[in-house]
C-alpha positions in Angstrom: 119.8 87.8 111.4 120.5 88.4 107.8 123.9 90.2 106.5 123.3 92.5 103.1 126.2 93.3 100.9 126.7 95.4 97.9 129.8 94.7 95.5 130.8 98.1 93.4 129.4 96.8 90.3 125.8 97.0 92.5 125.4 93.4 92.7 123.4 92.5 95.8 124.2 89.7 98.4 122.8 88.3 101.3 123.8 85.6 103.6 121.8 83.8 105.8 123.3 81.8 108.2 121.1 79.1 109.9 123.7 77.1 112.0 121.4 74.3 113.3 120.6 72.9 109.5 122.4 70.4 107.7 121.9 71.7 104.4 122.7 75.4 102.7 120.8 77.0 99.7 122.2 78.9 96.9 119.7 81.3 95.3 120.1 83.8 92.3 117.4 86.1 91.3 117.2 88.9 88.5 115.0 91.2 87.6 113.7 90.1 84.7 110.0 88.2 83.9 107.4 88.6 82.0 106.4 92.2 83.0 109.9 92.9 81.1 108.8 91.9 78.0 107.6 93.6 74.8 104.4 91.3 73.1 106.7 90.1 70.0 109.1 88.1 72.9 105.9 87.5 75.3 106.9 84.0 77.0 111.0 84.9 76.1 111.8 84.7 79.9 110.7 81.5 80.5 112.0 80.3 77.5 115.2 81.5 78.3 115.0 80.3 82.0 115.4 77.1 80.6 117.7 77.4 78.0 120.2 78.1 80.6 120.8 74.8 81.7 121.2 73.5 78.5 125.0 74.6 77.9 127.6 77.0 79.7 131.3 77.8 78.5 132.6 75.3 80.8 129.9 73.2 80.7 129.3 73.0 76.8 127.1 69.8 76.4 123.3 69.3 77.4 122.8 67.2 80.8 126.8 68.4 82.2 125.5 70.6 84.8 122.2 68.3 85.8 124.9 65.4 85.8 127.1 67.2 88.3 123.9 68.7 90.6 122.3 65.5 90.9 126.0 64.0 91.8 126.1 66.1 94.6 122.6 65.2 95.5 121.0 68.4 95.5 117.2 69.8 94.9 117.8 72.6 92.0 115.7 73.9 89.5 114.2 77.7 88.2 111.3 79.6 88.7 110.3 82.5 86.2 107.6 85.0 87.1 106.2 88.5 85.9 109.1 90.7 87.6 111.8 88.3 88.5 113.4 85.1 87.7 115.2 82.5 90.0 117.6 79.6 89.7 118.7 77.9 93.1 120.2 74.8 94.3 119.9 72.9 97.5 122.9 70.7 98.6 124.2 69.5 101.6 126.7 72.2 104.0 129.9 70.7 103.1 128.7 70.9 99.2 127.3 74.6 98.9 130.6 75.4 97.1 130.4 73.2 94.4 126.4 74.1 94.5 127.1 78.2 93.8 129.9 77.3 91.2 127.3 75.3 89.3 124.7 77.7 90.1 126.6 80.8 89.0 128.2 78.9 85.8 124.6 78.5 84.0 123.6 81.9 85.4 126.5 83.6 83.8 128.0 81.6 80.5 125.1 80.3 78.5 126.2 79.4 75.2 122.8 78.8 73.5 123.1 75.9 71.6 121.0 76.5 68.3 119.9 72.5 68.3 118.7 72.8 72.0 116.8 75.9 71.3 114.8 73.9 69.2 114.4 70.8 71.3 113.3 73.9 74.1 110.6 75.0 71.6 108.6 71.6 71.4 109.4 71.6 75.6 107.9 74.6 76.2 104.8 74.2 73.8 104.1 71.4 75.6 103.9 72.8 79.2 102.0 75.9 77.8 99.6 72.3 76.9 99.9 71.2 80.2 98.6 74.5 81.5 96.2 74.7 79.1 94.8 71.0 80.6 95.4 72.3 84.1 92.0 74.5 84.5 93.0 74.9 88.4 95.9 76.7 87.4 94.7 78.5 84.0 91.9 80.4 85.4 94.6 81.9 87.6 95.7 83.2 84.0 92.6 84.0 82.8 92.0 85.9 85.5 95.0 87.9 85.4 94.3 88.4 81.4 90.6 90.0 82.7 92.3 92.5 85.1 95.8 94.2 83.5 94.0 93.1 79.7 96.9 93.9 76.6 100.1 95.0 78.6 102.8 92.5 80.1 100.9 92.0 83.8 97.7 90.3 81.6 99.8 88.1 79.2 100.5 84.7 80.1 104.5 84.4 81.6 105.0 81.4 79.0 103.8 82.9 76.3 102.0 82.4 73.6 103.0 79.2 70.9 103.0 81.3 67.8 105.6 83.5 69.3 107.6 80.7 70.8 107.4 79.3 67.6 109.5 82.0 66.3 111.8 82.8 69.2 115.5 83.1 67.2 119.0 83.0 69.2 119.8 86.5 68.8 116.7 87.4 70.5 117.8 85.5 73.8 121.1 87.1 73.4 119.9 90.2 73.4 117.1 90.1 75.9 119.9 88.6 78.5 122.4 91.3 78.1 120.5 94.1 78.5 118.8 92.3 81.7 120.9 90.3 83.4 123.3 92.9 85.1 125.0 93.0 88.4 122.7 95.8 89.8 119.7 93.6 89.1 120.8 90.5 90.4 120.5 89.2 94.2 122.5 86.2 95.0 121.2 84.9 98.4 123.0 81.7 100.1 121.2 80.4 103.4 121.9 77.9 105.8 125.1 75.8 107.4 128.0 77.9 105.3 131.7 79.3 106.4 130.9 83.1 105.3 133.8 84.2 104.5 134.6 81.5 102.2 131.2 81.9 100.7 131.6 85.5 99.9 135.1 85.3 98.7 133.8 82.6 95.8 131.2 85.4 95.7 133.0 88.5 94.9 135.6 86.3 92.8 132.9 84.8 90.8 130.2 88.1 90.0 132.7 90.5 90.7 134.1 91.4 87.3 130.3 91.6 86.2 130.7 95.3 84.9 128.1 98.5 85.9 125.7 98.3 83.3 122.5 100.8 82.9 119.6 98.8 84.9 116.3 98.8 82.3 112.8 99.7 84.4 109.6 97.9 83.3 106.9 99.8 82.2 104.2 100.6 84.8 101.4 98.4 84.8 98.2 100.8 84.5 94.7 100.6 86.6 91.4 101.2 84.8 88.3 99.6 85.9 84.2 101.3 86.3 82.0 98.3 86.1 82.4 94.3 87.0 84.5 92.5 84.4 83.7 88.7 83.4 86.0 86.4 81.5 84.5 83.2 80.9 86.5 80.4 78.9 84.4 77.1 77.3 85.7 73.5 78.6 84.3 70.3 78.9 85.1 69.2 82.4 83.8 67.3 85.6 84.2 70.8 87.7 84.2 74.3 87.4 87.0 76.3 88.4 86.2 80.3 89.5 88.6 83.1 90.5 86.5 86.1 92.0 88.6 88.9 93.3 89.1 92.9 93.6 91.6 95.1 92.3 94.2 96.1 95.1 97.3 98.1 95.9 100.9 97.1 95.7 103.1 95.6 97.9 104.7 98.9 99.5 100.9 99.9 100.7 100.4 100.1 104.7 97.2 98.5 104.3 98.8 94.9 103.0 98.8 93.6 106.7 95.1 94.1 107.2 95.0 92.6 104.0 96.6 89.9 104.7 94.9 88.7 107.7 91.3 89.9 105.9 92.2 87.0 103.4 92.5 84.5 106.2 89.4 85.1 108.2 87.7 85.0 104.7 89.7 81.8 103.4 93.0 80.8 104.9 92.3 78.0 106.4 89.9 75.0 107.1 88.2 77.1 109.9 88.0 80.4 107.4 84.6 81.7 107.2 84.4 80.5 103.2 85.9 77.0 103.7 82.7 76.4 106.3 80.3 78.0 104.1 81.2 76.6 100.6 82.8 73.3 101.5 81.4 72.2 104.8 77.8 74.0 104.6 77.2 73.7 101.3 79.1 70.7 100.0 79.9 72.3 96.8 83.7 72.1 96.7 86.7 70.4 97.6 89.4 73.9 97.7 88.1 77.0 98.5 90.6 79.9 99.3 91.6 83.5 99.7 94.2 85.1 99.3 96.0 88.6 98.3 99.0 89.2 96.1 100.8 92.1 96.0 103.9 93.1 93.6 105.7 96.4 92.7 103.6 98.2 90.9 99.7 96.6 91.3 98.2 93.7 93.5 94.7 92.0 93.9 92.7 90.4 96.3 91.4 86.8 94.9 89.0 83.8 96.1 89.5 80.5 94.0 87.1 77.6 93.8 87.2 74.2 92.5 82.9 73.7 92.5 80.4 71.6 91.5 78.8 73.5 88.1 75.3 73.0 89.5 76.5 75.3 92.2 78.5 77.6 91.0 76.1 80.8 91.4 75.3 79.7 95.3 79.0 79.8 95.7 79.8 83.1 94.1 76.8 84.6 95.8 77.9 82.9 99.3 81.4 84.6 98.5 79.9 88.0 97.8 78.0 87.7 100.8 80.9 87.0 102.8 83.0 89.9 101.1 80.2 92.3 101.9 80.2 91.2 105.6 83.6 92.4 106.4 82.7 95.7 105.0 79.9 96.6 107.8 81.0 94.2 110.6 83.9 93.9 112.5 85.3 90.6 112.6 85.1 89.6 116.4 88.2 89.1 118.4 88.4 85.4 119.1 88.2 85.3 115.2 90.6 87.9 114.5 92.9 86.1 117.2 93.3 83.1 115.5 93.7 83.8 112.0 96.7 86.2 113.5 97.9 83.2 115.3 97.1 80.9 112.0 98.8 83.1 110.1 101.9 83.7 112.0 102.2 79.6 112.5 101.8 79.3 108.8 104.6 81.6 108.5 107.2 80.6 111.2 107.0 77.0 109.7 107.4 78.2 106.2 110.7 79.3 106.9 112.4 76.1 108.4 114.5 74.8 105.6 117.4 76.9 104.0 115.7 77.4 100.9 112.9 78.9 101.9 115.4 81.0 104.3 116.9 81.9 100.8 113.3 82.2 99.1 112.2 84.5 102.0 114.9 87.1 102.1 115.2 87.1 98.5 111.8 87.6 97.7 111.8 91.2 99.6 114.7 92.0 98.0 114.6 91.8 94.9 111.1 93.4 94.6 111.3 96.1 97.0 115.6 96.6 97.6 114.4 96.3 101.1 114.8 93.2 103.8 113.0 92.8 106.8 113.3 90.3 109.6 110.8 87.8 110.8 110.1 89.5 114.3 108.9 92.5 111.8 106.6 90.5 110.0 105.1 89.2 113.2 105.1 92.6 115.0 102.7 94.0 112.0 100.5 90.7 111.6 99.3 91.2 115.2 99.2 95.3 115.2 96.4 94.7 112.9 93.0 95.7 114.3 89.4 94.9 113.1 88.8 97.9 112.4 91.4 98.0 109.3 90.5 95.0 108.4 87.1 96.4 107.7 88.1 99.5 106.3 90.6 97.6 103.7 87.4 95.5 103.2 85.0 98.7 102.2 87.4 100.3 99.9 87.9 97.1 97.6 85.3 95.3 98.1 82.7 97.5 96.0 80.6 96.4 92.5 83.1 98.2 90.2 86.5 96.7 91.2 84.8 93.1 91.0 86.3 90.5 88.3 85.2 87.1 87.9 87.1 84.4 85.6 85.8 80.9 85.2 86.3 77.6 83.3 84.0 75.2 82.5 81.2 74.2 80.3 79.5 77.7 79.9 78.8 79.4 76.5 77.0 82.4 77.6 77.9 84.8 80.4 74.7 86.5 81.3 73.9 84.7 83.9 77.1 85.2 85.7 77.0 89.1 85.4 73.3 89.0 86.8 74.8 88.2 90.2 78.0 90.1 90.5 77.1 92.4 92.6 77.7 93.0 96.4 
């Protein structure tokens, strides 16, 4: 069981105690990503993520605070994404003090060093390169690009170079203290900790924060009537495709049948696409489904790794398999073990403290609400075929289809031909 508290300034915490671990987590996440920014600081987030380890006010030089977490032999690092950012540290029990001290230092006394901003400019061009090399990962972007288009969901969370290029100190300054306030901050510690100690370092540390306004991000808007294509040119040994439907977000009673929809479809090595496209038809090595769901929008997505000279038998075989769970119901030996798949998947995703911290912090700080495992599982297994199929007729239709892929293809004809249910 999980303990919420909320300190006056409306700074969220929640403790996790998990006695029969070795190791305790410290995790801080704000509300602030990519989905926060205008398109003149697109990427500003990230940026800023890392900045934040390059200097605090009682840590003033570059490497102090990776010096004193790698002393204390602990797994740290930071995570930005479109509607939250994280910083955490991993450490083990009798160290989680000096691991949240750390931890809270560079979340709350950057000093921005104007010489490590720039080294941070050349850093991040180059793993906005490495994405850009990565076409497994990109198309994930490009596909996010073809749905939400010209508003914060469709850009890219680091950036583009010519704004990073031009990124100035003020700029982070700003952007940091209108975001990072108490009331949209989570600090989550999980594992072997004394809680009381824990949450008096806690209150001591964030509790002078004062109550600042809390800015809301715009609402991401919804407009789709016909199949959308996005295809991007590159010279490569495979081709990498992300076929998927417009959704709901994560507040949506449907997201459980959702959920398990995406396993019988591709969860797993026994999912209906991994025999079909890997095992049947020998044309990739991943295949997989799955659904993603955020405050305000989601999708439902299948991504491929494929040979090129089979790329319209796979995205056919996927169509075919997408229109199936609209007019069949998936039988109940089927539907039983991608529950059961599922719930494994799940239980053993939540052994370590970290992804304790990870788990609980996650609900929180997108939907202010925290719900136990044993919930979880209760709504995994109420789920009936018959959902499943319903969820599966309302997206699943020629209009909410979008299709991104990356390979050696100049013309796009081809592609729209076929998608089609």
């Amino acid at each position: 069981m999980h303990k919420k508290l909320t300190l006056k300034n409306g700074l969220r915490v929640i403790l996790v105690p998990q006695a029969s671990t070795l190791a305790a987590t410290v995790l801080i996440l704000v509300e602030a990503g990519s989905e926060y920014e205008t398109k003149n600081i697109n990427g500003l987030s990230h940026f800023l993520e890392h900045l934040m380890f390059k200097g605090t006010k009682n840590r003033p030089k570059r490497g102090m605070i990776a010096n004193e977490l790698d002393s204390l032999g602990a797994e740290y690092n930071a995570f930005t994404g479109g509607q939250y950012t994280g910083y955490y540290a991993k450490v083990q029990k009798e160290k989680i003090a000096k691991a949240l001290d750390l931890v809270s230092d560079l979340y709350l006394n950057p000093i921005f060093i104007p010489e490590e901003i720039e080294k941070e400019r050349g850093v991040i061009i180059e793993e906005i390169n490495m994405y850009e090399d990565t076409p497994m990962r990109r198309v994930h972007e490009l596909f996010s690009g073809l749905l939400y288009g010209d508003q914060p969901a469709g850009w890219d969370i680091a950036g583009r170079k010519e704004v990073i290029r031009e990124l100035k100190r003020d700029q982070f300054e700003t952007y940091r203290t209108k975001h990072y306030v108490a009331s949209k901050t989570v600090v989550v510690v999980a594992g072997a900790f004394q809680e009381k100690n824990v949450l008096g370092q806690i209150k001591e540390t964030f509790g002078h924060l004062k109550k600042l306004p809390a800015p809301k991000k715009l609402k991401t808007t919804e407009k789709q009537s016909k199949p959308e294509l996005s295809i991007k040119f590159k010279e490569s040994d495979q081709s990498h495709l992300v076929l998927g439907v417009r959704a709901f977000d994560v507040f949506d009673k449907r997201r459980h049948a959702l959920q398990v929809l995406g396993n019988v479809l591709g969860g797993g090595m026994s999912s209906r696409l991994f025999r079909k496209v890997r095992d049947d038809l020998g044309a990739a090595y991943y295949v997989k489904a799955d659904s993603d769901l955020t405050l305000d929008h989601g999708y439902m997505s299948v991504a491929a790794g494929v040979d090129h000279l089979k790329i319209e038998i796979v995205i056919k075989a996927v169509l075919e398999e997408m229109k199936r769970l609209t007019t069949e119901l998936v039988p109940e030996v089927e539907l039983q073990k991608s529950k059961d798949h599922l719930i494994g998947n799940f239980i053993l995703g939540l052994e370590g403290s970290d992804d304790l911290a990870s788990y609980y912090g996650g609900q929180e700080i997108i939907t202010r609400k925290t719900k136990e495992p044993e919930e979880v599982i209760k709504n995994v297994k109420a789920v009936r075929a018959e959902e499943i199929r319903a969820v599966a007729k309302t997206l699943f239709v020629d209009r909410g289809l979008n299709l991104a892929v990356i390979g050696p293809y100049k013309e796009s004809e081809s592609f729209r031909k076929i998608l089609k249910f």
